[in-house]
N, C-alpha and C positions, 0 to 999 in steps of 0.2 A: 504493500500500500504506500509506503514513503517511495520506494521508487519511481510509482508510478505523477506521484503528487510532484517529485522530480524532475520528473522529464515532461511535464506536462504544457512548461512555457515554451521550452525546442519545438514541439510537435507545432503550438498556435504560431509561433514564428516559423516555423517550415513551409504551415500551409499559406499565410499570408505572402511570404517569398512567391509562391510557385504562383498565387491569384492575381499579384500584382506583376510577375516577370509575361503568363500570359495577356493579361490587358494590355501591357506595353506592346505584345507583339500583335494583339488583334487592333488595335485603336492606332490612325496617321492619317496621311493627305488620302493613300488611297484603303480603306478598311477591310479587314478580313474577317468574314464572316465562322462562327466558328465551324460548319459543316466547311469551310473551303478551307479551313485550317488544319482538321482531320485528314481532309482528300488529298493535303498537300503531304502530309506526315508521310501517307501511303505513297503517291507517286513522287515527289521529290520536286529538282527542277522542270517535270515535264510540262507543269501548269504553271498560267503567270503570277496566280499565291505562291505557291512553291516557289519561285526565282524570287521573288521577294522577301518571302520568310527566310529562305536561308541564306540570301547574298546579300541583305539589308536589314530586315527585323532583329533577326534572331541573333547578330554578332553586335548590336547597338544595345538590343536589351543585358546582355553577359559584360557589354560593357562598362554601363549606364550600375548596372548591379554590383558587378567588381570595385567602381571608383565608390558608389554609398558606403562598399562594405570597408572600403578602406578608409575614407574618412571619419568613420562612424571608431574604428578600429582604432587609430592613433589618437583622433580626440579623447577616448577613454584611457589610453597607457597616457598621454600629459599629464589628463587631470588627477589619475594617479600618482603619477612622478612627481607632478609639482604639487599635488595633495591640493591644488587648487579648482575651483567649478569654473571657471572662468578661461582655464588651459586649453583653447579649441585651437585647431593648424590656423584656422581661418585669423582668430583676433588674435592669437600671438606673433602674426607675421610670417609663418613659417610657411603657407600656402604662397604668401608674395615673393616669398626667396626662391622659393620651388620654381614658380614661373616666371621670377627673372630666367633661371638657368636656363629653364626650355625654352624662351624667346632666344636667346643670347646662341643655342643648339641652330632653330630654328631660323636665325640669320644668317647661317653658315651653309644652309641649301643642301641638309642632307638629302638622299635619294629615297624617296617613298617606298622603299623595301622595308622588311622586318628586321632586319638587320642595319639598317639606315637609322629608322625609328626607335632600333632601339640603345640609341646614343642620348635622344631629349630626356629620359630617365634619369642616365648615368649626372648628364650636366645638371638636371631637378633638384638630384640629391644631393650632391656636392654644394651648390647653394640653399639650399634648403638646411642641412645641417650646420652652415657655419651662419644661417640666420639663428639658428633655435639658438646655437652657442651666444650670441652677440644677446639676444633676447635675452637670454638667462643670466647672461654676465652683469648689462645693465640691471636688472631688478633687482639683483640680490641682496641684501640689507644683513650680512653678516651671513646665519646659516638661512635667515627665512626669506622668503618671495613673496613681497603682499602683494597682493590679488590686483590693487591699483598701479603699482609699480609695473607688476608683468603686465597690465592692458595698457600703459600709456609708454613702454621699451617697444609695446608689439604695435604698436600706432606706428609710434615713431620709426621705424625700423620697416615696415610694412611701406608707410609712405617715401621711404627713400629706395628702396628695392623697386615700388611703384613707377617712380620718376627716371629709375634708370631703366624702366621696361620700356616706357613711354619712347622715349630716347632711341632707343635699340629701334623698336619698330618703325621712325619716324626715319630713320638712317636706310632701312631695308625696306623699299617698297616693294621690291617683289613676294615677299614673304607678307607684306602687311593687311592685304584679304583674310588669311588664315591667322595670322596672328590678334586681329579684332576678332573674327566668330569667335575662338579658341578663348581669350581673355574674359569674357561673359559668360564664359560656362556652356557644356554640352558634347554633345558627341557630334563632333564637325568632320570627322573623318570616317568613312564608310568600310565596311568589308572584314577579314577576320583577321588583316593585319595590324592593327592597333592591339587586338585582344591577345593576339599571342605574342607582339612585343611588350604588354605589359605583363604578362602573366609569370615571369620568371622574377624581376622584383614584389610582384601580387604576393606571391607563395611564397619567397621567403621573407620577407617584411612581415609579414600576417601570422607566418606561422611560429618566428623568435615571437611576437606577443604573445601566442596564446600559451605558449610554452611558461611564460611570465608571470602565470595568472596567480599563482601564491606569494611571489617575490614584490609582487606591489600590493597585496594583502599584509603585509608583513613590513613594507615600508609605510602603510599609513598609523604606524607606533611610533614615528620620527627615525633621524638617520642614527642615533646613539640608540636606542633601544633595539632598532633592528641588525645593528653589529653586535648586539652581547645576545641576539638569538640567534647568531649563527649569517646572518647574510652581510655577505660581502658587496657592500654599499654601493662603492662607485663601481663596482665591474657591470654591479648588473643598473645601475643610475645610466650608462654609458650605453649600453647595449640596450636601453630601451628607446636612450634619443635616438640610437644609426637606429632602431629596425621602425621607429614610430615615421622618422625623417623619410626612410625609403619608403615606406608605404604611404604618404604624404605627395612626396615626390612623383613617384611614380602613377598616382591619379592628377595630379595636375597636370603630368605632362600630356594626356590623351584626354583630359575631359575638361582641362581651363581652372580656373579661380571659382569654386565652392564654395559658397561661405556655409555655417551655424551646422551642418549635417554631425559634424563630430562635436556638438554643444547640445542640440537636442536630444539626439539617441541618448547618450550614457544617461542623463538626468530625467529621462523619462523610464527609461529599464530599472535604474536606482531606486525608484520610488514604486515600480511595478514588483521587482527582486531584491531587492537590498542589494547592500555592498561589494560583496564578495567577488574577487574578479576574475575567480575561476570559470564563475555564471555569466556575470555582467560583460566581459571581453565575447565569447562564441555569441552570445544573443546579440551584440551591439553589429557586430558583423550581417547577421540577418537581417536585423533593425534598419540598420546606415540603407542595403541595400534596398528594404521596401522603400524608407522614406523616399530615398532619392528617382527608384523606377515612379512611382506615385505624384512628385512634381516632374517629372521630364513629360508624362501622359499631359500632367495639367498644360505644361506649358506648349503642349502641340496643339490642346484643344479649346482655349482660350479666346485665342486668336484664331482660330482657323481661316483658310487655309494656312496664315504666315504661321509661323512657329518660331514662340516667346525663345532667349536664352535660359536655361534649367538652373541658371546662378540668379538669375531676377527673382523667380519662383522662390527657391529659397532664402533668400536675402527679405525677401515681401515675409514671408512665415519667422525667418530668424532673428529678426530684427525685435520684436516685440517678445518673443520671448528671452533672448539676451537680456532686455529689461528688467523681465520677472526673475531672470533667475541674478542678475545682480542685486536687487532688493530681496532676496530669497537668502543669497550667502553671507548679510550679515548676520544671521543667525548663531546662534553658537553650535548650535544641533546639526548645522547643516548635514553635516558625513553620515551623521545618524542614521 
């Protein structure tokens, strides 16, 4: 009976995954019914569902799904790490260093292979990581990180990574078509090579978290308590920023600037499961990806036919909850 009361939040967050990965694929400019969605399963590309479902739906939806699950994924290891609610890639900057790099990739005209592509990664994360450092360095007030200090280092720092994107783009006009859709957010690039140039930082970035998931349970006792229980503080402080960074990295360079995805999920799981980030890290994965299949749908069918950027859509929902959950963390309970 406990196991079953155990696994019982995986199963609602599996089937919600699979309800919102097919709507994504049934719902766009041109609709798929679902008897043409079954008929296409059966014959493939012989039907014009079929060419569609699996040369454009169906590699946008695993993509769209992959970048939720990884936003959703790092924002929970920060706010862990830095034991702060307010720790999202988005507001600490680290989402803006990511896509300086991949701008910075992207002005250098690599070649639209998977192996071309998957270079704007490698450059995401290397900026991306020495943003979280800089982030982290400015705020730090001895051993602690107040919660305003880290949101006004990740301003500040966000907006100068910002300025030199601007820059970048303004220098490379050839690239600067793809590099505006790409900066608003979404899946601007077609087909199954974005998914499998992301999918090697995907899998490892994602899978060092979840392997995590006691070590940042055990760092929310502070860093002197959780060394005299055995954990060796900075090795694993250090390998949460590379694997939080690359999986950070890694969804900006193929899906743009994201904002609030890794701010919402953990603090709604939090409050659905409590703390524990054995649970909270696997669900947040699930979580990140519904939420964000769920605005990409919105924002195709809002506007229809145009189709909104999927960083508007969440920045429209994130925005006000950033609010609530700023007047939420002066609590003292909050972690509770």
């Amino acid at each position: 009976m406990e196991k079953k009361h155990t696994a019982r939040p995986y199963w609602i967050a599996l089937l919600l995954l699979a309800a919102a990965m097919l709507l994504s694929i049934l719902v766009g400019s041109v609709p798929i019914s679902f008897a043409a969605f079954t008929e296409a399963l059966r014959s493939g590309t012989e039907t014009t569902a079929g060419t569609i479902l699996f040369s454009l739906r169906l590699p946008r939806t695993i993509l769209i799904a992959m970048t939720g699950a990884a936003l959703a994924g790092s924002g929970t290891a920060y706010q862990g790490l830095f034991r702060n609610p307010l720790a999202d890639p988005y507001l600490i900057g680290v989402a803006s260093g990511a896509g300086l790099g991949a701008v910075a990739a992207m002005s250098l005209r690599w070649p639209y292979t998977t192996l071309g592509l998957m270079a704007v990664p490698l450059a995401a994360f290397a900026s991306g990581l020495l943003t979280v450092a800089v982030v982290y360095a400015l705020a730090k007030v001895g051993r602690a990180v107040p919660a305003s200090n880290l949101i006004l280092a990740g301003v500040a720092v966000s907006s100068f990574a910002t300025a030199l994107t601007s820059f970048l783009m303004l220098r490379s006009s050839g690239e600067l078509r793809r590099a505006l859709a790409w900066l608003l957010g979404g899946a601007t690039m077609s087909g199954w090579q974005p998914v499998l140039a992301l999918l090697p930082y995907w899998v490892v970035g994602l899978g060092i978290l979840l392997t995590l998931g006691h070590a940042l349970n055990v760092l929310q006792f502070g860093d002197e308590q959780a060394q005299q229980l055995g954990l060796p503080v900075t090795r694993v402080r250090r390998l949460i920023i590379v694997a939080a960074s690359l999986t950070t990295a890694a969804a900006v360079s193929f899906a743009g600037i994201i904002g609030f995805v890794g701010l919402i999920i953990p603090h709604i799981l939090r409050l659905l499961t409590g703390p524990d980030y054995r649970r909270l890290l696997p669900l947040s994965l699930v979580g990140g990806a519904v939420l964000l299949l769920a605005a990409d749908v919105l924002a195709r069918v809002l506007l229809a036919p145009q189709e909104l950027p999927v960083g508007i859509v969440t920045a429209l929902a994130g925005a006000p909850f950033f609010l609530w959950v700023l007047r939420r963390s002066r609590q003292a309970n909050f972690w509770s």
